[in-house]
N, C-alpha and C positions, 0 to 999 in steps of 0.2 A: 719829709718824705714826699717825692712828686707823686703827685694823682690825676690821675684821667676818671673824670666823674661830669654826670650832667651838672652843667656850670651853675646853674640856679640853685642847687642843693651843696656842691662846692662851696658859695660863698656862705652858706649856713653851718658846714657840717667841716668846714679844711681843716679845723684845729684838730680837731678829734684824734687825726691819723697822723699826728708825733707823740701822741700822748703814750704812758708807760705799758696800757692794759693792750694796746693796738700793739706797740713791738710783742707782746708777751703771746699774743693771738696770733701772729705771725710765724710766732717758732711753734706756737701749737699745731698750728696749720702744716708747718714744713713737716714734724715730726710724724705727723698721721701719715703724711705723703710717704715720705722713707721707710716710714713702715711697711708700706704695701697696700692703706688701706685705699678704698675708694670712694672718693667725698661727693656728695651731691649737694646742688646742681654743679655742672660743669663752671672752672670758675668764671667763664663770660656771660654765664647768668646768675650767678650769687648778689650783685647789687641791680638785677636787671628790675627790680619794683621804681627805683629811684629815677633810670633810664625812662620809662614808661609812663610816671608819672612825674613829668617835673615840680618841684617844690610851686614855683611858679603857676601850677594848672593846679595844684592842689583843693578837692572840696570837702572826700571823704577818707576815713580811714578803716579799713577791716584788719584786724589784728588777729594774726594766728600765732602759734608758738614756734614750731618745727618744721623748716622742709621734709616732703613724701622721702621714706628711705630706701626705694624699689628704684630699678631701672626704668631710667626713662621716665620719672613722673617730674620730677622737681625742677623749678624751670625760674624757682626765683620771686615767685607771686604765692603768697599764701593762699590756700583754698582751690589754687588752681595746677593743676596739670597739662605737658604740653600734648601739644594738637595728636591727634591718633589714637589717645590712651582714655582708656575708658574713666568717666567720673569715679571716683573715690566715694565711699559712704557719706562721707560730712557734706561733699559738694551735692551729691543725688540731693538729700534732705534740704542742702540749699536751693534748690531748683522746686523740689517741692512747694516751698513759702513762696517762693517766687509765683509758682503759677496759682497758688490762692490767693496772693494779696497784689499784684499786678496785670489787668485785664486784659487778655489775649497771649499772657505769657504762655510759649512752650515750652517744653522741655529740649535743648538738644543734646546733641550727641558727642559731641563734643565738651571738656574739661579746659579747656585755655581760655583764660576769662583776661586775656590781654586788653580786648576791647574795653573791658571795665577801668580797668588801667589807664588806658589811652585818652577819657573821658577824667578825668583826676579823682579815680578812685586808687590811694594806696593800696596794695596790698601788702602786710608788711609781718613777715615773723619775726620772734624775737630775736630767736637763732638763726643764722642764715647760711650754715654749714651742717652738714650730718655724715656719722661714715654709714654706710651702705650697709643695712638691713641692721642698723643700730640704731633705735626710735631714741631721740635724749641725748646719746652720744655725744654733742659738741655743747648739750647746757655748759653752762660757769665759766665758760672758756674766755670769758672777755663779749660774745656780740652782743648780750642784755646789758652792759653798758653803753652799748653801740643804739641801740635799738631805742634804751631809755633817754639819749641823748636827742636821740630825732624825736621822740614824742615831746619830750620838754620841749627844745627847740620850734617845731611847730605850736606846741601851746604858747610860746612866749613871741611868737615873731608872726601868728597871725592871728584870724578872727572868723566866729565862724563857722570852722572846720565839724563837720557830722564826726565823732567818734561812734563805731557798730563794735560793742562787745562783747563777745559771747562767751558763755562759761567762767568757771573765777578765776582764773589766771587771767584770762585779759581784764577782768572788770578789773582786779585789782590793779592794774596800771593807768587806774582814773587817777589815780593820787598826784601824777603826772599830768594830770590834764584843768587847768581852770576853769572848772564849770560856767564862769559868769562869764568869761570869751568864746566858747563852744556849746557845742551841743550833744549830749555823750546818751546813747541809747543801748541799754542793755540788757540781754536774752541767755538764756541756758547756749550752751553749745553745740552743735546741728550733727554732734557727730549719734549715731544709731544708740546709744546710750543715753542721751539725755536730749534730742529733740524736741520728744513728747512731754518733756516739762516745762517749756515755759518758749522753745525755739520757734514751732510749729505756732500760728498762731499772734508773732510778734510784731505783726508788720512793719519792718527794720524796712523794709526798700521803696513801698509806698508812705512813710514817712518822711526817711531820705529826702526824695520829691516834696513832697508840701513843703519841705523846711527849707529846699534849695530855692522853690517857685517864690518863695513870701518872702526872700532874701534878693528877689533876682537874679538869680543864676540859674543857668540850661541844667535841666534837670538830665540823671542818667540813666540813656535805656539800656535797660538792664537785659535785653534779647540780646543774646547771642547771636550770631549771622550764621548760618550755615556752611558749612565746610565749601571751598572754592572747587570745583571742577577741575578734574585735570586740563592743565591746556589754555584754562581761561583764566583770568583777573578780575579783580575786582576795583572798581573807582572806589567803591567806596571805603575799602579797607585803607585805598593808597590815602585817603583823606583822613581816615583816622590815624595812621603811622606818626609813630615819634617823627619830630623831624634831624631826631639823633641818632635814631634806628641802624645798625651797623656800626657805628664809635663808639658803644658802650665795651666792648674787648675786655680791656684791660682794668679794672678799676683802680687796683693800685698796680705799679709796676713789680711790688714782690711777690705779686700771685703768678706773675708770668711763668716762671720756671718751677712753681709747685702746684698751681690747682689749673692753672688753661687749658693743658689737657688732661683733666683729668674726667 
C-alpha cells in the first residue's frame, strides 16, 4: 500500500499499512462514508499528530483515547482543539495545572496545543477516527492496534521518551512501555470528573522539564502564544512550523476518496 507519511515515522511504522487489520479498517472507514456518516477530523488531519511531531523530534507523549465528536473541534492532536473553538473541560483543567505548577503560566484562549506538538510533544489517541456526535464509535475498528504499534515501537526503538498518563485507560498502556528505557508519569484524568483525584496537583509538566533539563534536552514551554492578529505574522510560529507543514494531505492514498473531504 503507498503512503505519504512524515518520512521518519514512515521508516518506523511502513509495515503496519499492508497488514490484514489496516485493509479491514479501510473498508470500515469506506463503509461509514457511504453511509452518510461524518467522520472527524477531516481525513488531512487524522495522522496530523505524526506530521507535527516527527518520530525524529520525539521527547514526550500525552495519550488520549478519542477524537472531540462535535464540529470543528478534532484536528488530530489529543486534548487539543483547532484554533477559534473554545477549550473543552479536560483542556480547561489542563491549563489549570499548568498555571499551578509552571511559573508565569497563563491561561489562553485558545485550545490548539500544535505548539506543543511542534516542540516533540506527541499527542496521540488511541482511536484516531469518530462518527460525528458518537463519542466511542470507531473503538475496536482496528486504530488500538495502530496506536499500540507506535507505543511499542517507540518503546523499542528509543530512550528516554516522558510517557503523561492520565486516567486508567492510558495507564494501562504502560504494559507497552519499558519502564527501565523511559520515564512513565501517571495522574487521574483532567477530565471535570476526576481531576480532583489525583490530576490537580500532579505536576506532570514541571516534571517533564527537570527530567528533560537532567537529560539535556530543551525543555517544553508549555505557553501557548497568543492568537495572531489579523493581517500580521508571526516569526515566531514560522520557526516552530513543521517543516512538512502542507504535505501531510494525504496519509494513505485510500483515504483520498473516502475521508479528505469529509
Amino acid at each position: 500500500m503507498a503512503v505519504e507519511m512524515e518520512p521518519s515515522w514512515l521508516q518506523v511504522l511502513g509495515d503496519e499499512f499492508d497488514k490484514d487489520y489496516m485493509i479491514k479498517l479501510k473498508q470500515f472507514l469506506k463503509e461509514e462514508k457511504e453511509a452518510g456518516y461524518k467522520i472527524y477530523p477531516k481525513g488531512s488531519d487524522i495522522f496530523n499528530a505524526f506530521w507535527k511531531t516527527p518520530f525524529t523530534d520525539l521527547k514526550v507523549v500525552i495519550l488520549g483515547q478519542d477524537p472531540y465528536h462535535g464540529a470543528n473541534q478534532a484536528h488530530g492532536l489529543s486534548f487539543s482543539v483547532q484554533k477559534g473553538i473554545n477549550p473543552p473541560p479536560s483542556l480547561k483543567n489542563i491549563y489549570k495545572e499548568l498555571q499551578t505548577d509552571i511559573p508565569g503560566f497563563t491561561i489562553p484562549e485558545t485550545g490548539d496545543l500544535t505548539e506543543w506538538a511542534e516542540q516533540g510533544v506527541l499527542l496521540l489517541n488511541a482511536t484516531l477516527t469518530v462518527r460525528a456526535s458518537s463519542p466511542g464509535s470507531h473503538q475496536k475498528s482496528g486504530w488500538e492496534t495502530f496506536t499500540d504499534t507506535v507505543i511499542n515501537k517507540i518503546s523499542e526503538k528509543k530512550e528516554g521518551i516522558i510517557f503523561l498518563l492520565w486516567g486508567k485507560f492510558a495507564q494501562n498502556k504502560s504494559e507497552l512501555i519499558d519502564a527501565s528505557k523511559h520515564h512513565i508519569l501517571k495522574a487521574a484524568h483532567p477530565s471535570p470528573y476526576s481531576a480532583s483525584n489525583g490530576f490537580f496537583g500532579c505536576h506532570h509538566f514541571s516534571k517533564t522539564n527537570e527530567i528533560l533539563k537532567k537529560e539535556g534536552k530543551k525543555e517544553i514551554d508549555w505557553q501557548i502564544s497568543p492568537p495572531t492578529p489579523k493581517g500580521g505574522g508571526s516569526a515566531n510560529m514560522l520557526i516552530k512550523s513543521s517543516p512538512f507543514r502542507g504535505q501531510r494531505g494525504l496519509i494513505f492514498q485510500w483515504y483520498y476518496r473516502f475521508l479528505f473531504t469529509c
